[in-house]
Structures are given as C-alpha cells and as structure tokens.
C-alpha positions as a printed NumPy array, in Angstrom:
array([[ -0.676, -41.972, -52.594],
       [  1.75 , -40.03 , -50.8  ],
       [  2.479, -39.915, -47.243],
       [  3.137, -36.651, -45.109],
       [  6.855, -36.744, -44.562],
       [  5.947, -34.474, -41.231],
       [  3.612, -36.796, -38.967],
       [  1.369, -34.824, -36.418],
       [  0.463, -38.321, -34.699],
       [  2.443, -41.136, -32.989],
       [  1.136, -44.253, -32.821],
       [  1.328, -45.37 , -28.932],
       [  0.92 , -47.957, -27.344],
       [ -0.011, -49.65 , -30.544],
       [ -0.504, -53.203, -28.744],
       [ -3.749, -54.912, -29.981],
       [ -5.851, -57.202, -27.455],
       [ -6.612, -60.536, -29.323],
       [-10.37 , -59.636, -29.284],
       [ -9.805, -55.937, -30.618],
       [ -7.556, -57.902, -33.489],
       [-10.69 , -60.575, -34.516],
       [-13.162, -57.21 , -34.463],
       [-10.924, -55.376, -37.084],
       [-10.609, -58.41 , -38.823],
       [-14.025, -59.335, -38.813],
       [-16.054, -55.968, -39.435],
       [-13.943, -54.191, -40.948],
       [-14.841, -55.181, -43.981],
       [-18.764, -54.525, -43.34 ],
       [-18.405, -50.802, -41.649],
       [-15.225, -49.359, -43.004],
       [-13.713, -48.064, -46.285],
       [-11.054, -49.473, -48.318],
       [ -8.074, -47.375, -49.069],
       [ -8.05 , -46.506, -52.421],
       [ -6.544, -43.568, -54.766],
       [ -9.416, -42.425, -56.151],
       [-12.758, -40.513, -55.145],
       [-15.403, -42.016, -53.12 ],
       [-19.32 , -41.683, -53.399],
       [-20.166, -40.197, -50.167],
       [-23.977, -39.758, -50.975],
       [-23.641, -42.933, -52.491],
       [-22.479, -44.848, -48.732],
       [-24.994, -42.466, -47.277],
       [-27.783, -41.779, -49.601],
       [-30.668, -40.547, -46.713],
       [-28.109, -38.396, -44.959],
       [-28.825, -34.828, -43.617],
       [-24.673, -33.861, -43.026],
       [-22.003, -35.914, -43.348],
       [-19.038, -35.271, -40.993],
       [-15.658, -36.155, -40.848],
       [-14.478, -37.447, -37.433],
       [-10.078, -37.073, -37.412],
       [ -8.587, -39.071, -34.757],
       [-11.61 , -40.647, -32.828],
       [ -8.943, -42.198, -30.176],
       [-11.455, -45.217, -28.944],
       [-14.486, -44.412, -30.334],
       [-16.221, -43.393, -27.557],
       [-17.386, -39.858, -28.807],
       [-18.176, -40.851, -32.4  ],
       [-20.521, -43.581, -31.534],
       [-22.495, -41.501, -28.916],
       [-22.535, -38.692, -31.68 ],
       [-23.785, -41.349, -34.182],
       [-26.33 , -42.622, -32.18 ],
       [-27.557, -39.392, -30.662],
       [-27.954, -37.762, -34.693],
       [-29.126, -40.574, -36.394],
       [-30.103, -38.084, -39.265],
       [-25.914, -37.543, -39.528],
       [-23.429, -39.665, -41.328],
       [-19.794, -40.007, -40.155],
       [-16.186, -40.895, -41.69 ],
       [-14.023, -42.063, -39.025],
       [-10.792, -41.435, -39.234],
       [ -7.93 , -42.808, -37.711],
       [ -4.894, -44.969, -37.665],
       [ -4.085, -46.19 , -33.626],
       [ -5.375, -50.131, -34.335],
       [ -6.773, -50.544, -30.582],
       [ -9.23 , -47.824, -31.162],
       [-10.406, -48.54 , -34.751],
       [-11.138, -52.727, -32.97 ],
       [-12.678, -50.837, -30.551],
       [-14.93 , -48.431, -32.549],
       [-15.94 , -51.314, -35.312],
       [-16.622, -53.042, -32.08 ],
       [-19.301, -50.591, -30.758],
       [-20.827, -49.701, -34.377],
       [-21.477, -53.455, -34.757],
       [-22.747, -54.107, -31.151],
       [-24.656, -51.04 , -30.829],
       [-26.104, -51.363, -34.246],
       [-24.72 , -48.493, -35.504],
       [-25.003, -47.726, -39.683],
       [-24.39 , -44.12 , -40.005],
       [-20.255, -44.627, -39.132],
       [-17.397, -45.476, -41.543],
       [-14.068, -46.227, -40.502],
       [-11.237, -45.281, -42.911],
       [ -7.641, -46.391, -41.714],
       [ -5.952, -44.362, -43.058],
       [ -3.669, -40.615, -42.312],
       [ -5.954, -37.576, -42.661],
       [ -3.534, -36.295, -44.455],
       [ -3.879, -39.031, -47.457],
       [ -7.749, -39.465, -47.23 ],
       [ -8.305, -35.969, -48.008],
       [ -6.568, -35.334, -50.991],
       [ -6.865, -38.722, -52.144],
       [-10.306, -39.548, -51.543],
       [-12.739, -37.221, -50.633],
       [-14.338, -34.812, -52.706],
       [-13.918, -31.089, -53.004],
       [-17.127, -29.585, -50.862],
       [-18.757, -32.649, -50.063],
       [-18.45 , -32.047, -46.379],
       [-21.062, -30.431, -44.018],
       [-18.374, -30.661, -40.988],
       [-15.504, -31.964, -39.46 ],
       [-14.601, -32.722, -35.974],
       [-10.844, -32.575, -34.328],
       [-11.443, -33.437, -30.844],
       [ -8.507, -33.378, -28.645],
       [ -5.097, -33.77 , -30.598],
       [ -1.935, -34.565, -29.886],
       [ -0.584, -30.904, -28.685],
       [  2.858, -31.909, -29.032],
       [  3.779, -29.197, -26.186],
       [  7.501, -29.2  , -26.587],
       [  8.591, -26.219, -29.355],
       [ 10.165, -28.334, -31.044],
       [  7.47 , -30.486, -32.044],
       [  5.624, -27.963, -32.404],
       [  5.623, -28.391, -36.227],
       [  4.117, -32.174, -35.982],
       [  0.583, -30.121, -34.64 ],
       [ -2.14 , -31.349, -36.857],
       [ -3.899, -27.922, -37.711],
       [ -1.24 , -25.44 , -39.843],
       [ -2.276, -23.466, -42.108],
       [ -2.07 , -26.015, -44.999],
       [ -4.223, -28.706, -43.166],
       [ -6.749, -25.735, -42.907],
       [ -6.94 , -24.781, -46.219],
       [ -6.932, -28.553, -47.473],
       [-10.188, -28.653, -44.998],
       [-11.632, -25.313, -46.5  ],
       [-11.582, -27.472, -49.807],
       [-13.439, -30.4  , -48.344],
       [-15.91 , -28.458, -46.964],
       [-19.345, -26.81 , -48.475],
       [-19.708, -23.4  , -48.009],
       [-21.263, -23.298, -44.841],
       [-20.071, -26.164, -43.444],
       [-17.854, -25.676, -40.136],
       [-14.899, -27.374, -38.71 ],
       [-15.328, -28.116, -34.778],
       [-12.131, -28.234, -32.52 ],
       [-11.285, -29.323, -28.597],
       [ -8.421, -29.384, -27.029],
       [ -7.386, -29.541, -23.095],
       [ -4.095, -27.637, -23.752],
       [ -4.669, -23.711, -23.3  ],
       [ -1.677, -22.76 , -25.487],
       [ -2.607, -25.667, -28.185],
       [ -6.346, -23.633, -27.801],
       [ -4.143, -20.339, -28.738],
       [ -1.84 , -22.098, -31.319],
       [ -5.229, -22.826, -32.941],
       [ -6.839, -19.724, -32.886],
       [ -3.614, -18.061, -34.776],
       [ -3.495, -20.842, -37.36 ],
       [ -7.925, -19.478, -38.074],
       [ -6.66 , -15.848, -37.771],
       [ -4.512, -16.081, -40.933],
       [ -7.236, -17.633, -43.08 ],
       [ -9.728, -15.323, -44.927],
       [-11.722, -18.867, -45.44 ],
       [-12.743, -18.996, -42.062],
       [-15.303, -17.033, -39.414],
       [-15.77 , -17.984, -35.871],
       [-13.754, -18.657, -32.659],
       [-14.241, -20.048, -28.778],
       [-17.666, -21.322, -28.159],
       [-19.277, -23.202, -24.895],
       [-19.187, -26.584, -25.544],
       [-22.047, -27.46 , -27.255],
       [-24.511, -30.372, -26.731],
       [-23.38 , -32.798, -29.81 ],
       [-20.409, -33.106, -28.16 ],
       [-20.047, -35.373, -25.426],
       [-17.691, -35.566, -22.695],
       [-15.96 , -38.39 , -22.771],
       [-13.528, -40.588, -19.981],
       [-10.384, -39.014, -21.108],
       [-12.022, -35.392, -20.904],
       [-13.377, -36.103, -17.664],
       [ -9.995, -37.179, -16.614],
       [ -8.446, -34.021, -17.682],
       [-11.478, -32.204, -16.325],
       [-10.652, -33.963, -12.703],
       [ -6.992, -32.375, -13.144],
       [ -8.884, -28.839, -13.553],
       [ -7.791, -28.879, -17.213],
       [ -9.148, -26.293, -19.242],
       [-11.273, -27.616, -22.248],
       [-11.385, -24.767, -25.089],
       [-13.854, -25.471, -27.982],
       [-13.418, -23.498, -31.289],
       [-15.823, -23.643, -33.987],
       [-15.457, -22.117, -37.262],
       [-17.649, -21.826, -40.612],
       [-16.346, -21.891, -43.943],
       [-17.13 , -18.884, -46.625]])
C-alpha cells in the first residue's frame, strides 16, 4: 500500500498517556480494523445497518461517539491516525458500550483506495481539518480535487459528504474545490442536528469563530 507523498495532517503532540496506551492495546483488537491491502466486508461488520459513514479525522472521539450513540440505526468507520485520540475513542466505544464504531488506523488516503469498496458508502464526515492557513501549505489541505473524486467513488449515488470547518477562507477553499466537480450538488447549510458541538468548537465558538458547514450529495 502506498503512502501519500503530500501529507494533509501532522501528527502533534503525539505523546500517549499510559492509560490511553493499555486502551489501544487492549480494545483495539475488539472495535477496530486491521490494516490490510485488500477489500473489506462492510455489510459483513455491520450486517443490520441503515448507512454506514465514514468519520476522517475524529480528533478525540468526542463527536463520533455522541453521533454513534444518538443513530444507533448508523454504522461508523473511524478514521484516524493521532494515537491519543484513537486510546481515547476505543476508550469511550468500550465504556459507553458502543458497537456501531470501527476504528481504522490508518491515512484516509490508504484506506480508501486500499480497502473500501467502490459505492459502499451512504456518507462521510470531515469535521474540522487541519486548514493549514499559510499559502504555502496550502497544498497539504485534505479536500483537492483528487481526494473528492476518490470520495465520489466511495460513495452510493445519493450518498453525501458532510464538511465543518472554523476557518472562513478554508470554508471558501472548500467550496471551489465542490465547484469544479460535476459529481457533486449542494453547498453551506445550518448546522444540522447529527452534528454535535463539541469542546474544541465551543472553544472556537467563544473566540467568535465562524463555523461554516457544507454538505454535498453525490450524482
């Protein structure tokens, strides 16, 4: 499997509390996904499933297992690669009793290709990614063109990719990258109620950030 060569993350503050380190350790095994080069069996992890939904870059958790819990008729992949908050989500599935999340730890960029299955996806969330405001970074930003149409492939027709951001021009970066795809209708929406708000939103929201939602339906 090959690795971008172009990261749009950077793993920070990567330090792993002792208890976050037995949790990955320890349930790993039970609630995640192995990385492997080949195709898995999403209906077969989730047979009763109404939509199953990719979560990309969960941060701590938070978000996905309030979604989980709140949609029990949903499944979600989770996403990630920052070690404190995959401890920290396995943590909360297992705690909470969570069984409609799986953790993959893994790049987006090698899970899709790699192991998911063209249109077997009813959605996919990208809440809040790294904006890399600098212009020179600016090619590190998760969502170009060829992320989107590598998500266009995932997806069922109908199925809609959901984005949030706290950076205004990342929100406007965003809507350009949607703009030049023919694969795509929507644009800004009000939050919506499956989304919660989570600490590090209402941090930004204390600093009068602006939150932008986007969400967009595949042809």
């Amino acid at each position: 499997m090959e690795r971008p060569s172009i990261r749009s993350y950077s793993i920070r503050g990567t330090r792993i509390t002792e208890a976050q380190r037995a949790a990955k350790l320890a349930l790993q095994e039970i609630h995640g996904i192995p990385v492997e080069n080949k195709k898995i069996d999403l209906k077969e992890i989730f047979p009763s499933a109404e939509k199953i939904i990719m979560e990309i870059g969960f941060g701590m958790g938070e978000a996905t297992a309030l979604m989980a819990v709140q949609s029990p008729q949903n499944a979600y992949i989770a996403v990630d690669l920052h070690p404190p908050g995959i401890g920290k989500l396995l943590s909360r599935i297992q705690e909470q009793g969570i069984t409609n999340i799986k953790v993959i730890e893994e790049d987006v960029h090698v899970v899709l290709p790699y192991m998911i299955e063209d249109a077997s996806l009813d959605g996919v969330h990208l809440y809040f990614p790294d904006p890399w405001p600098k212009v020179k970074h600016h090619k590190r930003r998760i969502l170009t063109p060829a992320f989107l149409e590598l998500i266009a492939a995932k997806l069922k027709p109908g199925g809609y990719i959901h984005c949030a951001t706290d950076w205004v021009p990342y929100a406007d970066s965003m809507r350009s990258v949607f703009s030049q795809s023919q694969k795509f209708i929507g644009g800004v929406i009000d939050k919506p109620d499956w989304r919660p708000v989570t600490r590090f939103e209402g941090q930004g929201l204390d600093k009068n950030h602006a939150v932008t939602d986007l969400l967009y339906f595949r042809n």
